[in-house]
Structure formats: C-alpha cells, structure tokens
C-alpha positions, -999 to +999 in steps of 0.1 A: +043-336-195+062-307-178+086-278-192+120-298-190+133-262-180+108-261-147+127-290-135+159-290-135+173-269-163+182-275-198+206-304-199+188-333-220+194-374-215+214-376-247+242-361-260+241-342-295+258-376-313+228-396-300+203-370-314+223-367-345+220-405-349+184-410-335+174-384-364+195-401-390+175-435-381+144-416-383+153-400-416+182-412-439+182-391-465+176-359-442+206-331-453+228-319-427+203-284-428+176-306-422+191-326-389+205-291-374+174-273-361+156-309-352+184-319-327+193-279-318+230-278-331+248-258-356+250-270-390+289-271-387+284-292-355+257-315-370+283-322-399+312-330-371+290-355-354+286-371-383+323-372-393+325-388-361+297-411-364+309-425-393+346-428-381+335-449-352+315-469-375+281-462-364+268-452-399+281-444-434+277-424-462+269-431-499+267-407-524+233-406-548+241-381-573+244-350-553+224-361-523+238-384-493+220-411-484+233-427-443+229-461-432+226-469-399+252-499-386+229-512-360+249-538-350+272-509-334+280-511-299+275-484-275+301-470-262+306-468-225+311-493-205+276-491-188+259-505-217+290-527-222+274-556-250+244-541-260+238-524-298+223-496-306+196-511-330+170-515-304+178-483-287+175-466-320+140-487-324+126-473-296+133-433-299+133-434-339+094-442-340+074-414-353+048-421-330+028-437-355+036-474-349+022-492-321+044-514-295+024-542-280+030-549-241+023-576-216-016-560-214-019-558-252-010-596-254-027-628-249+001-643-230-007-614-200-026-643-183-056-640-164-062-607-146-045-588-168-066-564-196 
C-alpha cells in the first residue's frame, strides 16, 4: 500500500463524522480522549460530532456510572442522496472489523462452481 500523501495529498474518503462513528462501532465504550487521536481530531471536535451524531439519530448515549457507553442505530440511513435507502449497518460492518475476522467470498465458498479455487 502507498503513502496516501504520495498520491494525491491528504484529503481521506470519509469525513471526521464517519470516522468518529466507524470508531464508535469498533469500540463503544471508548472516551472521547480515546476516539480523538485514532480519527485525527481534537477532543472538542470529537465531542461535536458526537452531539451531532446523536442528534441525527445515528447513535446514543447512556450513562454507566461515570463512564458513557454509545449504541450504534444501525438501522440509520445515510445521508445523501447517493446512497439514498441504504443503512449504515453494513457499511459500519465492513470498516469496524479489526482485521481479525474473516469474510468469506465467492472463492472461499462452495457455491463458486467449478473453476473457481
């Protein structure tokens, strides 16, 4: 894999919400200090994201004595009209693995047919 910055500059493919919410999905419990130098924002901007977040409905809060614990709606749908219909929950799937799990495809699986291996 090449330095994003060697092609093209620093721009990335999503925009600090989705990171917030991809690292929310990946850890729940994480505090805001936690999230903020994973997705490469400010604490103060982490904790606006969320505000937003959770005013449009894409996760909420619940207090557990003095911690904060986020759930994920994945039934939320995105936003612009581009992805008009679909949620977020498979989206979300995909880029809150760890890397651990596994993800089968047509050549992992029996029903690839002949030729495939």
């Amino acid at each position: 894999m090449s330095d994003p910055n060697q092609n093209g500059g620093t721009w990335t493919l999503l925009t600090g919400h989705g990171h917030v919410l991809v690292e929310i999905a990946r850890s729940p419990e994480a505090r805001i200090r936690d999230i903020s130098p994973v997705v490469g924002l400010t604490e103060r901007s982490v904790q606006a994201i969320v505000a937003d977040l959770e005013a449009a409905g894409y996760l909420t809060r619940t207090r557990t004595g003095r911690r904060v614990v986020y759930t994920v709606n994945r039934d939320s749908l995105f936003r612009h009209s581009a992805q008009d219909g679909h949620r977020v929950g498979p989206f979300l799937d995909i880029l809150a693995a760890t890397g651990t799990e596994t993800t089968s495809g047509p050549e992992d699986s029996a029903e690839a047919g002949p030729g495939h291996t």
